[in-house]
MMTF fields as JSON, N, C-alpha, C and O atoms, coordinates in Angstrom:
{
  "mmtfVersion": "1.0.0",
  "mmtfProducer": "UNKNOWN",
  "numBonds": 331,
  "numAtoms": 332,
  "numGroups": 83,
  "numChains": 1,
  "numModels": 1,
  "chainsPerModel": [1],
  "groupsPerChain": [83],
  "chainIdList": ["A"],
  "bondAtomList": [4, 2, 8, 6, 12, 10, 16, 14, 20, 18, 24, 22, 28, 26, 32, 30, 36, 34, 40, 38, 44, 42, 48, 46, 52, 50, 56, 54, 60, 58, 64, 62, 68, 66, 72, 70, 76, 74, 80, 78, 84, 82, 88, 86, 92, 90, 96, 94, 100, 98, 104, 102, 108, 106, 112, 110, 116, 114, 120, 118, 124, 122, 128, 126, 132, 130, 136, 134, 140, 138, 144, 142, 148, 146, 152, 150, 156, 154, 160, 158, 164, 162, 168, 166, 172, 170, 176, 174, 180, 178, 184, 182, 188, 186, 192, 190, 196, 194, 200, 198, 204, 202, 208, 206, 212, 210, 216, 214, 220, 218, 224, 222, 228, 226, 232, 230, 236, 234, 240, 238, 244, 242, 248, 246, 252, 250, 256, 254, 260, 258, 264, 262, 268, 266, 272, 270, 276, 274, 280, 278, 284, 282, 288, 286, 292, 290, 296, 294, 300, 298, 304, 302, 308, 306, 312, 310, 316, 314, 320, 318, 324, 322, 328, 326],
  "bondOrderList": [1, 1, 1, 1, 1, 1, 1, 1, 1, 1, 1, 1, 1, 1, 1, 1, 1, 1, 1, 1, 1, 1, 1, 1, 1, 1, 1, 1, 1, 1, 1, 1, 1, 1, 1, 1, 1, 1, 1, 1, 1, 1, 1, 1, 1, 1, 1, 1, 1, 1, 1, 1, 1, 1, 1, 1, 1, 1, 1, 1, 1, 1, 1, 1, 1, 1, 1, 1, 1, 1, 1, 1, 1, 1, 1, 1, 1, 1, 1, 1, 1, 1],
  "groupList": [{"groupName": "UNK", "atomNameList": ["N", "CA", "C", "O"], "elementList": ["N", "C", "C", "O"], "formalChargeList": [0, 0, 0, 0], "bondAtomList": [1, 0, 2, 1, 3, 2], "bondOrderList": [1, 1, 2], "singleLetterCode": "X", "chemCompType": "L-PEPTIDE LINKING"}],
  "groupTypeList": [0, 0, 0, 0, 0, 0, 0, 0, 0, 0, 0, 0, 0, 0, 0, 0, 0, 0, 0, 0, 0, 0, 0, 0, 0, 0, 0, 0, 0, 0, 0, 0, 0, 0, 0, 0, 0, 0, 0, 0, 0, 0, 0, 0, 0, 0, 0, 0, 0, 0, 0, 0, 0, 0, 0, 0, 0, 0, 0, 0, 0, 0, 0, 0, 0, 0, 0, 0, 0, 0, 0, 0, 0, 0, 0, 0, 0, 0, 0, 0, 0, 0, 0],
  "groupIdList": [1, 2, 3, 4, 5, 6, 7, 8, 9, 10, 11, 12, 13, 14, 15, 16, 17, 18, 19, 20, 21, 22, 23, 24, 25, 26, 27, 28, 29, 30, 31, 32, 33, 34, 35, 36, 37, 38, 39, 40, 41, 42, 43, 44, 45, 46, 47, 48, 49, 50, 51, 52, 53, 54, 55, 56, 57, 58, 59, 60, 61, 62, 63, 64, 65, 66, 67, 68, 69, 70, 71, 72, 73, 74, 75, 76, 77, 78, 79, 80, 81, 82, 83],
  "secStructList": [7, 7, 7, 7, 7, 7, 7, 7, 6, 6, 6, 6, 6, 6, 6, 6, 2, 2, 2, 2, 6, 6, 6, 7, 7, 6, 6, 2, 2, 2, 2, 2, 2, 2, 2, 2, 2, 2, 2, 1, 7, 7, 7, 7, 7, 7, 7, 7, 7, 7, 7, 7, 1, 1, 7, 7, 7, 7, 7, 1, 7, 7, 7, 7, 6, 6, 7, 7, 7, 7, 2, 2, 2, 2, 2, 2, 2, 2, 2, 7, 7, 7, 7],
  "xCoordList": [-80.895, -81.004, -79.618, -78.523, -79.788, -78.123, -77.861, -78.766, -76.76, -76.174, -75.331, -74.964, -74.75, -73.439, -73.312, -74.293, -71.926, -71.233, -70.116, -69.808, -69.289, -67.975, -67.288, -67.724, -65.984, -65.228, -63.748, -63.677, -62.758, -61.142, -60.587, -60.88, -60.196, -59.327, -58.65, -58.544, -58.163, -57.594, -58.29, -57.679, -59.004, -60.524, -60.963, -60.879, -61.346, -61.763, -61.007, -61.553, -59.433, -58.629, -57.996, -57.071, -58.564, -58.403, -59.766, -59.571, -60.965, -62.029, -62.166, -62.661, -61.487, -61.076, -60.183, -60.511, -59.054, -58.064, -58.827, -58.71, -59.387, -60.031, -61.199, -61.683, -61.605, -63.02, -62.123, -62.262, -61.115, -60.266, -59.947, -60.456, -59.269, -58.472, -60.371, -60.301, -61.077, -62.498, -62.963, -63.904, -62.654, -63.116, -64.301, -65.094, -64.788, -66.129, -66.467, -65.442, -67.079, -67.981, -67.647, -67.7, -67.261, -67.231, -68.185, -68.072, -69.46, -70.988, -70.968, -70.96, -70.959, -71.275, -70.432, -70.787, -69.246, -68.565, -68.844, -68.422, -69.616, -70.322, -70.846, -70.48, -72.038, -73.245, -73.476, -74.299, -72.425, -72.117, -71.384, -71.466, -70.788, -70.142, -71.073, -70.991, -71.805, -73.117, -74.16, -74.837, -74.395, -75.377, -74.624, -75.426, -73.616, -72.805, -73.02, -73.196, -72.851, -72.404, -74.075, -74.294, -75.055, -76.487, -76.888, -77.452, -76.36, -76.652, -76.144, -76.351, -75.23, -74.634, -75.12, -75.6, -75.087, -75.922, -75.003, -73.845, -75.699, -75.623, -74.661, -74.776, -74.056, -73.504, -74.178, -74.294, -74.777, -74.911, -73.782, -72.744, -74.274, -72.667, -72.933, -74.029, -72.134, -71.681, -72.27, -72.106, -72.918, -73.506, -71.88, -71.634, -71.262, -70.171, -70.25, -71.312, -69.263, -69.55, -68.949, -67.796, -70.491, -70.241, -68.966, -68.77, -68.193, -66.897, -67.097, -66.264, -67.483, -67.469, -66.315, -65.635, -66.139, -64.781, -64.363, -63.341, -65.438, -65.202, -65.74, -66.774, -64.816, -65.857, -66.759, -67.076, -67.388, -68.813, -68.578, -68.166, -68.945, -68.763, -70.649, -71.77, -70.246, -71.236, -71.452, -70.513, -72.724, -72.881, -72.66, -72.399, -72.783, -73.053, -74.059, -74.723, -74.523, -75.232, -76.511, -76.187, -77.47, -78.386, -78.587, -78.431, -78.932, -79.347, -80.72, -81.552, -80.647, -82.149, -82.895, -82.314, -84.117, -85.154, -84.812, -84.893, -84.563, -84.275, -83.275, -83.342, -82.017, -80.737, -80.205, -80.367, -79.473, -78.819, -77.448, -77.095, -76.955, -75.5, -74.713, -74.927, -73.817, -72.899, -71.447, -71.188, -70.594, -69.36, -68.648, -67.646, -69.437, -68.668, -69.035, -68.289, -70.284, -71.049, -69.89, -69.319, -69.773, -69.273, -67.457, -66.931, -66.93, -65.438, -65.405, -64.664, -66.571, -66.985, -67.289, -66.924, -68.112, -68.533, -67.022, -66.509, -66.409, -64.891, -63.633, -62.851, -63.4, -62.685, -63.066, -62.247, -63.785, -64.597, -64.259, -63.328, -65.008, -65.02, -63.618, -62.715, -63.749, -62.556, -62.315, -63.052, -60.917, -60.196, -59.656, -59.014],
  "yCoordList": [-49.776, -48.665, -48.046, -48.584, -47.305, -45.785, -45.557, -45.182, -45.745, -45.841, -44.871, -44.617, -44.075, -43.694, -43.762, -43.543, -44.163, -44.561, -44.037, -43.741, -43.96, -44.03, -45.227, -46.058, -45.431, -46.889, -46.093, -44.907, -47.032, -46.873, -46.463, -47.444, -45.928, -45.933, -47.019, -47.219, -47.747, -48.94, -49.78, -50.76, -49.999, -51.105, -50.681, -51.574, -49.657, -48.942, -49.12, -48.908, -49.573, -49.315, -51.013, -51.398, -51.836, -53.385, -53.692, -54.352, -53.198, -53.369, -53.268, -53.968, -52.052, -51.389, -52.457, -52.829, -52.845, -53.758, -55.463, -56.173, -55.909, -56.947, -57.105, -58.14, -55.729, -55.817, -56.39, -57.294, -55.426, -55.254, -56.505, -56.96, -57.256, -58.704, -59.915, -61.1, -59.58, -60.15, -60.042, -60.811, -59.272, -57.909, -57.873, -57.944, -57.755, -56.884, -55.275, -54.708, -54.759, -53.289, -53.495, -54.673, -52.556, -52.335, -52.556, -53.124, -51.915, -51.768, -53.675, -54.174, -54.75, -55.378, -56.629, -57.703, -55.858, -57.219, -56.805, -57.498, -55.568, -54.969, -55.909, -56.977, -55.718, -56.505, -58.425, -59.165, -58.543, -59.891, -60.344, -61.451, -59.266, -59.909, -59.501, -60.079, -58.561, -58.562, -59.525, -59.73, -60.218, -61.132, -62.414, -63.338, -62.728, -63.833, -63.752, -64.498, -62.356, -61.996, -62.243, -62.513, -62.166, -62.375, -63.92, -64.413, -64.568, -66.364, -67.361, -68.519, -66.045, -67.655, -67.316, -66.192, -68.587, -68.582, -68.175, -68.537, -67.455, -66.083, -67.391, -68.464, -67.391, -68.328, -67.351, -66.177, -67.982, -67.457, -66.815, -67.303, -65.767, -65.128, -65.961, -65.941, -66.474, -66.836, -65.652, -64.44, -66.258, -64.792, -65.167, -66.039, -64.064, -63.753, -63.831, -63.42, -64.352, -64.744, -63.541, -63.115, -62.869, -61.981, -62.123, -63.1, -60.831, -60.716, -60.364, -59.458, -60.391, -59.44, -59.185, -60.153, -58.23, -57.431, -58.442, -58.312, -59.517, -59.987, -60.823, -60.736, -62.363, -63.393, -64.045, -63.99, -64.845, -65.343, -66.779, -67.845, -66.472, -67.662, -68.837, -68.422, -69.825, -70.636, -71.655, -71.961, -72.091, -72.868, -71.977, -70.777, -72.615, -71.886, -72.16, -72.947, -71.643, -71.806, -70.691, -69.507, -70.943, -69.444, -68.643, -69.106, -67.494, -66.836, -67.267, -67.655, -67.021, -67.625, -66.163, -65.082, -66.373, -64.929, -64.042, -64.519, -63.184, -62.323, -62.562, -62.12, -63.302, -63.324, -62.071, -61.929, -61.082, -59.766, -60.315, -61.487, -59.707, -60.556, -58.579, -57.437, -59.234, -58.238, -58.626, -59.563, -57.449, -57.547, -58.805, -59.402, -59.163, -60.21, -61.813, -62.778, -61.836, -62.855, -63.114, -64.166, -61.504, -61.897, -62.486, -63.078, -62.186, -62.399, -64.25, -64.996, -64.643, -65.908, -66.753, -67.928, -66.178, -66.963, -67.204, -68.323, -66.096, -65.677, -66.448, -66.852, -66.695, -67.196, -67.943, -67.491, -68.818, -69.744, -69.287, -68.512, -69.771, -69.164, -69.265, -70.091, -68.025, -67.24, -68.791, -69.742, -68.455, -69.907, -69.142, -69.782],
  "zCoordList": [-46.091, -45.18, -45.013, -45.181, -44.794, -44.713, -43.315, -42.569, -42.934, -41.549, -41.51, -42.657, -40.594, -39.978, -39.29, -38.58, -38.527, -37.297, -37.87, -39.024, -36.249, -36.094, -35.867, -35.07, -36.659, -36.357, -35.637, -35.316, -35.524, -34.798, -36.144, -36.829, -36.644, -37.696, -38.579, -39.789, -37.226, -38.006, -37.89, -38.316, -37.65, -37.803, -39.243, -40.086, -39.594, -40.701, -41.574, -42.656, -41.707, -42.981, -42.775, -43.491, -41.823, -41.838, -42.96, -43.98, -42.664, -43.264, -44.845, -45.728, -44.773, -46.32, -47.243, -48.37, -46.563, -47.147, -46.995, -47.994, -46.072, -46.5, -47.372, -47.83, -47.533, -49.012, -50.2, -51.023, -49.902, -51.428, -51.633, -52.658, -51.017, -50.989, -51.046, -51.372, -50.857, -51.086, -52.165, -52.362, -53.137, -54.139, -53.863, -54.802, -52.549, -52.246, -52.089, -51.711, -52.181, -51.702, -50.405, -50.049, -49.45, -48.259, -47.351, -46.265, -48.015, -47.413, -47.53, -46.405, -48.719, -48.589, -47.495, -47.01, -47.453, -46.503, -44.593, -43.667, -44.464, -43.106, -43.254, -42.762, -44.116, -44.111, -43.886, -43.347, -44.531, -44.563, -42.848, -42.315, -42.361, -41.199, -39.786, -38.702, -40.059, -39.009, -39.061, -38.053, -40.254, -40.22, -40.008, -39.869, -39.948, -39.467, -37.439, -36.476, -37.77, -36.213, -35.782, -34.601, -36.586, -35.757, -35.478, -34.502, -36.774, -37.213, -36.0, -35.638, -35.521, -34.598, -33.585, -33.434, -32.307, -31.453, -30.131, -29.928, -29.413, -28.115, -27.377, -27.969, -26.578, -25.291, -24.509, -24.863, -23.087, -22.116, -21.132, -20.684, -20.997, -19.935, -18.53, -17.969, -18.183, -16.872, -15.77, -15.901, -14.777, -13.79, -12.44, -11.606, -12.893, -11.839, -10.744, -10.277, -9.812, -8.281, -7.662, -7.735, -6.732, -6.272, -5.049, -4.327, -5.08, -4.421, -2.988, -2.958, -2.01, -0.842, 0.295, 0.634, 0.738, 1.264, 2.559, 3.233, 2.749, 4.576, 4.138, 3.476, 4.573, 4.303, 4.749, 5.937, 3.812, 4.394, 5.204, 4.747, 6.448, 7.343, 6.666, 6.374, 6.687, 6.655, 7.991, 8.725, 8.174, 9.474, 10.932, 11.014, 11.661, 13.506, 13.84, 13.166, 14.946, 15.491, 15.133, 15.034, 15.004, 14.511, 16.273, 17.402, 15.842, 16.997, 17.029, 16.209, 18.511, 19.228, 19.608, 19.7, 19.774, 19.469, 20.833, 21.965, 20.65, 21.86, 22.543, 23.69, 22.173, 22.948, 22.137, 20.925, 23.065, 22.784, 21.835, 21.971, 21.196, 20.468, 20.909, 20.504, 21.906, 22.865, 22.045, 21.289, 22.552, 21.693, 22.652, 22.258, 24.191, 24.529, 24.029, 24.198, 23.414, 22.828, 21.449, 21.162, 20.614, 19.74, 19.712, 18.769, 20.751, 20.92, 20.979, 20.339, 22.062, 22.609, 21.424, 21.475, 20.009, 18.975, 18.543, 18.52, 18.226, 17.19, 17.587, 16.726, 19.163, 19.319, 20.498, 21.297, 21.174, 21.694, 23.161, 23.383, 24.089, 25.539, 26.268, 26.136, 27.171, 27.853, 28.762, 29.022, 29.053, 29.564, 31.018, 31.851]
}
């Protein structure tokens, strides 16, 4: 089958000079290095640990159903009751 793409230039004239030094066809040392590139087997990507701007507190106390959470509730959680 007949392809065109675009390559980098110098990707294209690394390609060129390693056929030559192969004494392969160009088309055939593509061909040969995409099916290498298919044969071997995938690694799974790592699923990245999401980043968030404020961190995540773990543990406390849960809120209880219908207690209001007031900015004085929250000062009281943040830095524990007024002295």
């Amino acid at each position: 089958m007949k392809m065109t793409f675009d390559l980098p230039a110098d990707l294209a004239q690394r390609l060129k000079v390693k056929a030559a030094e192969e004494g392969l066809k160009l088309k055939d040392l593509i061909a040969e290095a995409c099916r290498m590139l298919l044969e071997q087997p995938r690694k799974p990507k790592k699923a990245k640990e999401k980043k968030f701007p404020f961190p995540i507190f773990k543990g406390g106390d849960p809120a209880k159903p219908g207690e209001e959470l007031t900015p004085e509730k929250v000062d009281e959680i943040l830095w524990g009751p007024n002295q």
